[in-house]
C-alpha positions as CSV (number, residue, x, y, z in Angstrom):
1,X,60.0,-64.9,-18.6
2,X,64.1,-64.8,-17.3
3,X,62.8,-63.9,-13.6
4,X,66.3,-62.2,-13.1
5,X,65.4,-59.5,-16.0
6,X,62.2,-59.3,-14.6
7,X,63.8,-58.5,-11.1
8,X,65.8,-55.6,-12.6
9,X,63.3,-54.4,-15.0
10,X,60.1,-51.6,-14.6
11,X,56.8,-52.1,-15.8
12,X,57.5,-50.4,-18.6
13,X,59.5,-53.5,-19.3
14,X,57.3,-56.3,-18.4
15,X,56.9,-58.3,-21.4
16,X,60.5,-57.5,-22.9
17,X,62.4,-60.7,-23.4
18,X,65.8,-60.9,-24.5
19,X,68.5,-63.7,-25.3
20,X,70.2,-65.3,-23.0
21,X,74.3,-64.1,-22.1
22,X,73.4,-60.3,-22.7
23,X,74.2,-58.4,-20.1
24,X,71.8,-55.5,-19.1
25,X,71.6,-51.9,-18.0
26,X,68.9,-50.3,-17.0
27,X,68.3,-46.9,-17.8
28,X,66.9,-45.7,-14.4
29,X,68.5,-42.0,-13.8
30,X,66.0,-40.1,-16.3
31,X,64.4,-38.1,-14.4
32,X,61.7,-36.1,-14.8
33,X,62.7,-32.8,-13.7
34,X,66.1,-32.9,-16.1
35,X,64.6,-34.1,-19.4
36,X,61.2,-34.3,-19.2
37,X,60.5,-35.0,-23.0
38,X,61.6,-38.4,-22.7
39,X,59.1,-39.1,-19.9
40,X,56.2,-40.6,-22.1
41,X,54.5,-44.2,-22.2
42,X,56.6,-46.0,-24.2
43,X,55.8,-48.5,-27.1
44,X,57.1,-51.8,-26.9
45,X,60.2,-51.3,-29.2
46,X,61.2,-48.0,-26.9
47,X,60.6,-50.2,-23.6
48,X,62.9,-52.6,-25.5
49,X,65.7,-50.1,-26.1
50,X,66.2,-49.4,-22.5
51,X,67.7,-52.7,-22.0
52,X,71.7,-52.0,-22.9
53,X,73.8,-54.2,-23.9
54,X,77.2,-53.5,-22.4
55,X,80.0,-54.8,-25.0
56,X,83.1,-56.0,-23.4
57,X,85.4,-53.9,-25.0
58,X,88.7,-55.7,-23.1
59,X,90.1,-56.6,-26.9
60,X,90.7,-53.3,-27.6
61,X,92.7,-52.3,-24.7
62,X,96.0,-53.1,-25.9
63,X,95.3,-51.8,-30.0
64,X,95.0,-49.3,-32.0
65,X,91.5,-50.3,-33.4
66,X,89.6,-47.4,-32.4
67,X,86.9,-46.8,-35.4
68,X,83.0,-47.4,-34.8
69,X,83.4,-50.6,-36.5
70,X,86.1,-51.5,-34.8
71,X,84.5,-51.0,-31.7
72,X,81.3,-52.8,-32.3
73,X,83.7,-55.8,-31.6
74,X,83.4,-57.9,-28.8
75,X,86.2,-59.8,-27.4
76,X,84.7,-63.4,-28.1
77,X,83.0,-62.1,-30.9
78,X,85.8,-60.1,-33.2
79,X,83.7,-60.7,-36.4
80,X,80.9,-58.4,-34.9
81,X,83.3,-55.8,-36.7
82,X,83.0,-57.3,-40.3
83,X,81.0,-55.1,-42.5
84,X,80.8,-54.9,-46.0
85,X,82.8,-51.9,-48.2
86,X,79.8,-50.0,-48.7
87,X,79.4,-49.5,-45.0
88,X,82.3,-47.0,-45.2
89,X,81.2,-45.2,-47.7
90,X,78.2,-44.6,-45.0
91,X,81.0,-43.5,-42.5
92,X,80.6,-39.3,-42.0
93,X,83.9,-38.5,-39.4
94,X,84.8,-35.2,-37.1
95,X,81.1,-34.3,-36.9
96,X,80.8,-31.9,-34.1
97,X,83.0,-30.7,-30.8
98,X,82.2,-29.5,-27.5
99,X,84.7,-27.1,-25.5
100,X,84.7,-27.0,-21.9
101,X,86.4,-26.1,-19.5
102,X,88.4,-29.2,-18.3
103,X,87.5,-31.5,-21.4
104,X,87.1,-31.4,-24.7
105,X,84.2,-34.0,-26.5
106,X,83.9,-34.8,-30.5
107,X,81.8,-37.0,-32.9
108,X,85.0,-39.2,-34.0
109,X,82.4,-41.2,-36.3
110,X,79.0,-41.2,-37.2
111,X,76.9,-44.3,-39.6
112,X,73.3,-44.1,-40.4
113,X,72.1,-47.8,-42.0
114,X,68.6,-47.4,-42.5
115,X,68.0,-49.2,-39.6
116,X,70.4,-47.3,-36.5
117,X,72.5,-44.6,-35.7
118,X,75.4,-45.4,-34.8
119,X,78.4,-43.4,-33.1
120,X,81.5,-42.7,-31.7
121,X,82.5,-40.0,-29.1
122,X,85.7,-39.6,-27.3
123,X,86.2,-37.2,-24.6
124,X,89.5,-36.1,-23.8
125,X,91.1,-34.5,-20.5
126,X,92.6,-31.1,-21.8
127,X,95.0,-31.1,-18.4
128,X,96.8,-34.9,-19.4
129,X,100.1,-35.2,-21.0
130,X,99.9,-38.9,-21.6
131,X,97.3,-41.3,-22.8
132,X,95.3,-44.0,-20.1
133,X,97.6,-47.0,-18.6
134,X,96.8,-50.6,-18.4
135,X,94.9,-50.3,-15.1
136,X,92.8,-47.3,-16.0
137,X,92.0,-49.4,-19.5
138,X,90.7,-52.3,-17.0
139,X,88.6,-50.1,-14.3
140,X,87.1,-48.5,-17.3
141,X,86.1,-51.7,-19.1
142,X,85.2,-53.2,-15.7
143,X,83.3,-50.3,-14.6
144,X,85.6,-48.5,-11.5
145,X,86.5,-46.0,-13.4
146,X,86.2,-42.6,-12.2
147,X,86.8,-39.5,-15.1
148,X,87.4,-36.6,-12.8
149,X,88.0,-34.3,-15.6
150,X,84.6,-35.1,-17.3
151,X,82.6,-35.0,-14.1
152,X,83.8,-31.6,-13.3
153,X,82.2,-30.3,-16.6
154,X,79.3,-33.0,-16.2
155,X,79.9,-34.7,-19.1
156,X,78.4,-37.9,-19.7
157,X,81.6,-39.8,-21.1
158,X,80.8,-43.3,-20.9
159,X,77.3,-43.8,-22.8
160,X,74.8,-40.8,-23.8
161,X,70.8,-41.9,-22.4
162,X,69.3,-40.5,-25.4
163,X,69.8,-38.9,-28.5
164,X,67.2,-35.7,-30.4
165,X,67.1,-36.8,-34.3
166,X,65.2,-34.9,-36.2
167,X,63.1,-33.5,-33.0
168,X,61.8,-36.9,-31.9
169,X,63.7,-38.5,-28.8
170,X,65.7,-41.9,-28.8
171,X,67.0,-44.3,-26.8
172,X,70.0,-46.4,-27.3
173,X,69.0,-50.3,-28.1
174,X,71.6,-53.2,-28.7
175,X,75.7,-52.9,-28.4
176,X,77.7,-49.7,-26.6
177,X,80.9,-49.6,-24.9
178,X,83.9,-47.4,-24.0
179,X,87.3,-47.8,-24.0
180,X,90.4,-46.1,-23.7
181,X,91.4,-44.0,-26.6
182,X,95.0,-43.1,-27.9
183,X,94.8,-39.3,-27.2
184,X,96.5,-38.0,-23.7
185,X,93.7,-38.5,-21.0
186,X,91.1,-39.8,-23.6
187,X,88.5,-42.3,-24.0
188,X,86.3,-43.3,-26.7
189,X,82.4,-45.1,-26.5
190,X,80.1,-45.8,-29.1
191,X,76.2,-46.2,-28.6
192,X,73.5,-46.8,-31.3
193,X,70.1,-45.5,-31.2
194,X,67.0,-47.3,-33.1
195,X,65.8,-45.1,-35.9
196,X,63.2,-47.8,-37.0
197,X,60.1,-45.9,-36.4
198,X,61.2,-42.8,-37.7
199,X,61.1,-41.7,-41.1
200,X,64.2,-39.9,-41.3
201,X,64.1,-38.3,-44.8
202,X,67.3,-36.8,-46.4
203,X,68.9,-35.4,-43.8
204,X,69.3,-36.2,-39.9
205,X,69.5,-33.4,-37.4
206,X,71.1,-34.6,-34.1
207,X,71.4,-33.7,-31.2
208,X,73.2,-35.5,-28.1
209,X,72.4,-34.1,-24.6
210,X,76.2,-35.2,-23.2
211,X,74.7,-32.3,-20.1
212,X,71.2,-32.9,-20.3
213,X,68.9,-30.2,-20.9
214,X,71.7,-27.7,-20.9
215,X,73.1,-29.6,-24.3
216,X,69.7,-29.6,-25.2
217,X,69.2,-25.7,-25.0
218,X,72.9,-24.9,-26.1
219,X,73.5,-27.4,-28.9
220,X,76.7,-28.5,-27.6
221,X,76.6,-31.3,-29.5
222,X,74.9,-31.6,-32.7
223,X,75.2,-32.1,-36.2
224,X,73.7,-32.9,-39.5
225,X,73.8,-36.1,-41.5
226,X,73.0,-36.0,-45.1
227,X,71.3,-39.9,-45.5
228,X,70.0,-39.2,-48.9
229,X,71.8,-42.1,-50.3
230,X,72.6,-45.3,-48.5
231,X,75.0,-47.0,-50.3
232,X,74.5,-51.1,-50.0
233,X,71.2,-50.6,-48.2
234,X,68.0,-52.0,-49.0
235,X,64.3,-53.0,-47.7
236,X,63.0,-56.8,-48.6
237,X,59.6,-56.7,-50.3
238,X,57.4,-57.5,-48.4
239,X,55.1,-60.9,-47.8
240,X,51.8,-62.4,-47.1
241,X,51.0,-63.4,-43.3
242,X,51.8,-67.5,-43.5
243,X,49.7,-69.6,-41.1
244,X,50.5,-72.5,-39.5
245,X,47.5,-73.5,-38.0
246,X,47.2,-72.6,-34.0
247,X,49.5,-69.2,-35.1
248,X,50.9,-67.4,-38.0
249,X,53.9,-65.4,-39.2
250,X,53.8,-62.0,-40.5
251,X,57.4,-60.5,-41.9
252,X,57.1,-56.7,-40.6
253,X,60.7,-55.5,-41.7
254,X,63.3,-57.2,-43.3
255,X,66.3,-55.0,-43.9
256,X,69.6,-55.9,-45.9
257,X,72.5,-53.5,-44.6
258,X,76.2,-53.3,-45.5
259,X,76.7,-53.5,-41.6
260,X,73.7,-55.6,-40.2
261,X,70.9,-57.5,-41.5
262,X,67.5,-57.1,-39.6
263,X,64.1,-58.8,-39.6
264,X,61.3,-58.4,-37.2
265,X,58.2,-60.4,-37.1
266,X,55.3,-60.9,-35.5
267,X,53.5,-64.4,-34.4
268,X,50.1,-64.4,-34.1
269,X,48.3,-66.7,-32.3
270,X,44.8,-68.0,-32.7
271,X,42.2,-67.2,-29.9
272,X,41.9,-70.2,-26.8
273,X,45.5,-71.4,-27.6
274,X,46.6,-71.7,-24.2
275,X,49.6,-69.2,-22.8
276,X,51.9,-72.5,-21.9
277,X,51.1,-73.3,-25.6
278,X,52.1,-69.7,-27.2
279,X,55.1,-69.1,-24.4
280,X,56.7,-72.7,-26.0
281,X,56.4,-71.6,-29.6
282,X,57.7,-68.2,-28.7
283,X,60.3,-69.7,-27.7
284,X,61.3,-71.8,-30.5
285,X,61.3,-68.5,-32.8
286,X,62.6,-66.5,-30.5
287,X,65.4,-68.3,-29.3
288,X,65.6,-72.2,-30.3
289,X,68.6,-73.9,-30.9
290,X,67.2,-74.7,-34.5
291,X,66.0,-71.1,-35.5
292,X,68.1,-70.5,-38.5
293,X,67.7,-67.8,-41.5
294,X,70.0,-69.0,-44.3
295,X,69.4,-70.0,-47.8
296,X,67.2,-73.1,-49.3
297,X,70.0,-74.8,-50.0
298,X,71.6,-74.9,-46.7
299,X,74.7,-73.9,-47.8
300,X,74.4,-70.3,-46.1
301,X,73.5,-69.5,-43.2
302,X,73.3,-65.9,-41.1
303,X,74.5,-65.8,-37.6
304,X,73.3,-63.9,-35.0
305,X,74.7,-60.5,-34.4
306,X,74.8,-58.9,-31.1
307,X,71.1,-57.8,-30.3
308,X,67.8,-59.4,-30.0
309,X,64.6,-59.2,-28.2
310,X,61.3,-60.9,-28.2
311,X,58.3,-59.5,-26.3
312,X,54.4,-59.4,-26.9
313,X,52.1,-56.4,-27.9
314,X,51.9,-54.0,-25.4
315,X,50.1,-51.4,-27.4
316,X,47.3,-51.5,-29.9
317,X,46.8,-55.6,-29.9
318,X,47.9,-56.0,-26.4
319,X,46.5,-59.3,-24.7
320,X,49.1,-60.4,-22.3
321,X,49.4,-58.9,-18.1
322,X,52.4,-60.3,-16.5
323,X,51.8,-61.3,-13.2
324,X,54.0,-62.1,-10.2
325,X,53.7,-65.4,-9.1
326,X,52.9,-65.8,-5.1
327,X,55.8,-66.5,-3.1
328,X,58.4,-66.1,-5.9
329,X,60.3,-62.5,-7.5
330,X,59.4,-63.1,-11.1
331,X,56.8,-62.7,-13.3
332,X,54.4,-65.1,-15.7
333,X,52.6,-63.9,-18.5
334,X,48.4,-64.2,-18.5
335,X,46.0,-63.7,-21.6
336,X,43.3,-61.0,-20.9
337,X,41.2,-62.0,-23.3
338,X,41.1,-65.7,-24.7
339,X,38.3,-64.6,-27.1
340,X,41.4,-62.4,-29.0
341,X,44.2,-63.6,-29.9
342,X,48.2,-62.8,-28.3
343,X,50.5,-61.2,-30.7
344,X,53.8,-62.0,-30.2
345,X,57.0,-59.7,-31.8
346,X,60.4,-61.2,-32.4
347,X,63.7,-58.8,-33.0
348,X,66.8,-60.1,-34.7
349,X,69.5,-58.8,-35.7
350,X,72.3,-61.0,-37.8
351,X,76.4,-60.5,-39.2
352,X,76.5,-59.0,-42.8
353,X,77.7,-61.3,-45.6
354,X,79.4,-60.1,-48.9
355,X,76.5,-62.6,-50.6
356,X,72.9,-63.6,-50.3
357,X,71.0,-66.2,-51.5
358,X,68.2,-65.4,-53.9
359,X,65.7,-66.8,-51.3
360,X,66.3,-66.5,-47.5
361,X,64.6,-69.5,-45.4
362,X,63.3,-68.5,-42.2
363,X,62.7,-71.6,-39.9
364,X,62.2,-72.7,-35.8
365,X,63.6,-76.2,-37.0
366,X,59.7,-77.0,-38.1
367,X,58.1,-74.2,-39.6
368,X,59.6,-72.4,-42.4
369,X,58.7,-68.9,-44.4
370,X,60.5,-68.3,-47.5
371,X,61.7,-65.3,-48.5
372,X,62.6,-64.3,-52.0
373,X,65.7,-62.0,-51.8
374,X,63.7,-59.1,-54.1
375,X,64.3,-55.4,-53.1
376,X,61.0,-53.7,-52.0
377,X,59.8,-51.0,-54.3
């Protein structure tokens, strides 16, 4: 386990593991006074979506690129903004606005993909007559930023803790970031919320607590998404569990999106395998230099996108307790039971391509799975 996450994280995060180069933000100020419907045990994927990833958003301080896709553009990485056309046709703009009394907030841009929610809120000073300089563009990217307007009305500018879709409670997993925007006095973050285990139906009912229980109460910010149809969006059908002898891989969700593609899967390993055994497979699927998804040919292959996470089961099949190892400030994982076996659950996330192959080969550089590209029914 990377003892510095562990140094940062809860118990409610032991067992999260996540890539290496991703910065991380814990969300510690939920308190249980304010909002107390997001104080509940958490499964592993909500444990997960506490860890943010903070984009640096530096590239878009000096342009005009200021849409959601835009913005889920990193400096290093400008083709984190490549989607497909169908994505836009997903794109619902000008949502909702919230009036007070020294700024003025709005839903610039909304996308639902099947998988997230994804969106982009500016809040505006109503007193400035020009928009951000340079130097504010840099303390806001580098965090020393200080929006007196907003905290006079308590508006939470820079990121939102949680979203209420369809009356169950989210939190924000994978890329956010804010930058300045082009109004006078204005500034413009996006944040995504995983919608994977909620069924969301036809239509999405959000609200964003940019005040906390008072947006709650009030409705200052919500809306309605109509996500009937979801244009370039499709589940893969699903396979049988593949052994490979001391563990084997089960395909829990494999998503094809017109703005991400996402799989998950779960490695399950055989009873007495030792924990120095499962940790170095983990790793290999989790993060190896010769993980690939790509095509059977070898000709295509998907690269990673800007979130993923790898943990074991901390509900139902749970069979790992991280332990802190004497005289040191991180943590080891320990099997409970070595009579059961240790599930392990990998989260990835990779760039859309115009094309797939008709079978996707996923591979740690010695076991492969092979996935035939068929929609699910």
């Amino acid at each position: 386990m990377n003892k510095d996450f562990r140094s940062v994280a809860d118990s409610r995060l032991s067992g999260v593991k996540v890539n290496a180069g991703l910065k991380h933000r814990i969300l510690s100020d939920i308190k249980q006074t304010e909002e107390p419907q997001v104080k509940k045990k958490l499964s592993l994927s909500a444990a997960i979506a506490l860890a943010l990833v903070l984009v640096t958003a530096a590239a878009f301080a000096l342009t005009d690129g200021f849409g959601l896709f835009n913005l889920m553009a990193t400096y290093l990485n400008p083709e984190h903004a490549v989607v497909q056309k169908e994505a836009y046709d997903l794109l619902q703009k000008d949502l909702a606005k919230a009036d007070f009394e020294h700024v003025e907030v709005t839903v610039k841009e909304a996308v639902y993909d099947g998988r997230y929610l994804r969106i982009a809120h500016a809040t505006r000073d109503k007193a400035a007559t020009a928009p951000f300089d340079k130097k504010t563009a840099e303390e806001i990217v580098n965090g020393g930023f200080t929006f007196e307007a907003a905290n006079m009305d308590e508006v939470s500018w820079s990121s939102m803790d949680w979203a209420i879709v369809n009356d169950h409670n989210l939190n924000p997993l994978g890329g956010a970031g804010v930058v300045t925007g082009p109004g006078n006095g204005e500034t413009i973050a996006w944040i995504q919320y995983d919608m994977s285990e909620i069924d969301p139906g036809d239509t999405l009912e959000v609200i964003l607590p940019i005040r906390g229980r008072r947006s709650i109460e009030n409705k200052e910010l919500s809306f309605t998404m109509d996500v009937k149809n979801l244009p370039g969006v499709y589940k893969v059908k699903d396979l049988p569990e593949k052994d490979f002898g001391d563990y084997s891989l089960k395909i829990t969700n494999f998503q094809i999106s017109p703005i991400r593609v996402y799989l998950n899967y779960d490695l399950i390993f055989k009873p007495g395998l030792p924990m120095e055994k499962i940790e170095e497979i983990m790793s290999t699927w989790a993060y190896g230099e010769k993980k690939t998804l790509g095509s059977q040919q070898g000709d295509v292959t998907l690269k990673t996108a800007d979130w993923g996470g790898w943990g074991y089961d901390n509900g139902e099949h749970k069979n790992t307790e991280p332990i802190l190892v004497e005289g040191k400030d991180y943590y080891i994982d320990t099997i409970l039971d070595p009579t059961k076996p240790v599930v392990g659950r990998v989260i990835a996330e990779y760039l859309t391509l115009e094309h797939y192959p008709d079978t996707f080969v996923l591979s740690n550089g010695t076991d492969t799975v092979e996935i035939p590209n068929v929609k699910a029914e």
